[in-house]
C-alpha positions in Angstrom: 31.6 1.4 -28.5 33.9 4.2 -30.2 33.2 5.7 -33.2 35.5 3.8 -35.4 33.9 0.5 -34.3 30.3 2.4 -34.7 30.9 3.1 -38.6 32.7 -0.4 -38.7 28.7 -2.3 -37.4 27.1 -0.1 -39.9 29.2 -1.0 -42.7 29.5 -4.9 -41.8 26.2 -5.9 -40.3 23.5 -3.3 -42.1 25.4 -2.0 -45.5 26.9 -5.4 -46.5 24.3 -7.0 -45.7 21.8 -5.7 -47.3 20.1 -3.3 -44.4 21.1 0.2 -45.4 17.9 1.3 -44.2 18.4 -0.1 -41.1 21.5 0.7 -40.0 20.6 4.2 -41.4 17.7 4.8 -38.8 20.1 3.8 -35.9 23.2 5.5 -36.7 22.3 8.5 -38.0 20.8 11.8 -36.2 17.1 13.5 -36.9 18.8 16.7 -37.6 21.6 14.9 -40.0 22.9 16.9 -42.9 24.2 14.6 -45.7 26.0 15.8 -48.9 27.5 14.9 -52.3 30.6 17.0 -52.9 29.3 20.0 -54.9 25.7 19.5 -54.5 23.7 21.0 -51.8 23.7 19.8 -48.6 20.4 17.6 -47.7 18.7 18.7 -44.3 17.0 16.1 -41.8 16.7 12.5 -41.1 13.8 12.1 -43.2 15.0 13.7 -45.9 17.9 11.4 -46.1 15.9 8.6 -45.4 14.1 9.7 -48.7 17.1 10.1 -50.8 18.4 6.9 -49.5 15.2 5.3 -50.5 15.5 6.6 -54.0 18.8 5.5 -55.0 18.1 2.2 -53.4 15.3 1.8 -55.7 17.0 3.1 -58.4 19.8 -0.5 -58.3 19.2 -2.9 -60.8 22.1 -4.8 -59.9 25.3 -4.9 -57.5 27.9 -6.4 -59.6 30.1 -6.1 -56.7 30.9 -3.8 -53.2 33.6 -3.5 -51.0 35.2 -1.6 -47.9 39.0 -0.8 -48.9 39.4 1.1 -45.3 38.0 2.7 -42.3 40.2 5.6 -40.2 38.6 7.4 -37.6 40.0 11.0 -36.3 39.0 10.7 -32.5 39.7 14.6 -31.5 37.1 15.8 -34.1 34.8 12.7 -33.9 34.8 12.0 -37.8 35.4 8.5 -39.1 36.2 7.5 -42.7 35.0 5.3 -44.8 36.8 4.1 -48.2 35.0 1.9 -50.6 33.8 0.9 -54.0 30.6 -0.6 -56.2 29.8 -1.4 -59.3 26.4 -1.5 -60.0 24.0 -1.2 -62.5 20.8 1.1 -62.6 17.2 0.3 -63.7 17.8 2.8 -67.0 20.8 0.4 -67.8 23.7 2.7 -66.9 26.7 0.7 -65.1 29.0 2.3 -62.8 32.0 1.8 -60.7 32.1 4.1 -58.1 34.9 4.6 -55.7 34.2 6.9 -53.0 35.5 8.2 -49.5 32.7 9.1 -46.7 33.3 11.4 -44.3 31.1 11.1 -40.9 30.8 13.2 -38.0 29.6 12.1 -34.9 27.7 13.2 -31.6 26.6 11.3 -28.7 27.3 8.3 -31.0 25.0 9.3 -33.8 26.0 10.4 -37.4 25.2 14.3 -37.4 27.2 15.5 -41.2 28.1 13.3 -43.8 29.6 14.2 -46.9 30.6 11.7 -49.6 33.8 12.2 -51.9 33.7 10.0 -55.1 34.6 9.7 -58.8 
């Protein structure tokens, strides 16, 4: 399975559906590094897992989610993932975030992630 079609089962059959967690622990590496554009970079699997976790738990509501596109950049092994939500958070706050996700890959595992979003 390439890459494109790796980010493509994590978004479709564990994201969507509600199993971010899921597809989390078997996509992504133990030494991953995941970051928000201008925030520092988080360090480790469980670390992430953590993070994850939090903002999970921090979802009052998904008004609504979708993927607008997937790319993939075989020579450097980084897909691309384009997508929205609105959602609303336990303290009442309701966003609509749109977002681009940047992964790269390594013996089919996500190894850096960085998220791009307004």
């Amino acid at each position: 399975m390439s890459n494109l079609q790796k980010v493509k089962d994590l978004h479709q059959n564990y994201v969507n559906a509600g199993k971010l967690l899921e597809g989390f622990d078997q996509y992504y590496a133990d030494s991953v590094v995941m970051q928000e554009l201008g925030e520092e970079p988080r360090i480790g699997k469980e670390v992430n897992r953590i993070h994850e976790t939090h903002f999970l738990q921090s979802i009052k509501e998904v008004h609504g989610a979708a993927v607008v596109s997937f790319a993939e950049d075989s020579e450097t092994y980084k897909t691309m993932v384009e997508s929205w939500i609105d959602l609303t958070f336990t303290n009442g706050f309701r966003m609509n975030m749109q977002q681009v996700a940047v992964q790269t890959w390594e013996n089919g595992l996500i190894i850096h992630e960085i998220f791009y979003h307004k």
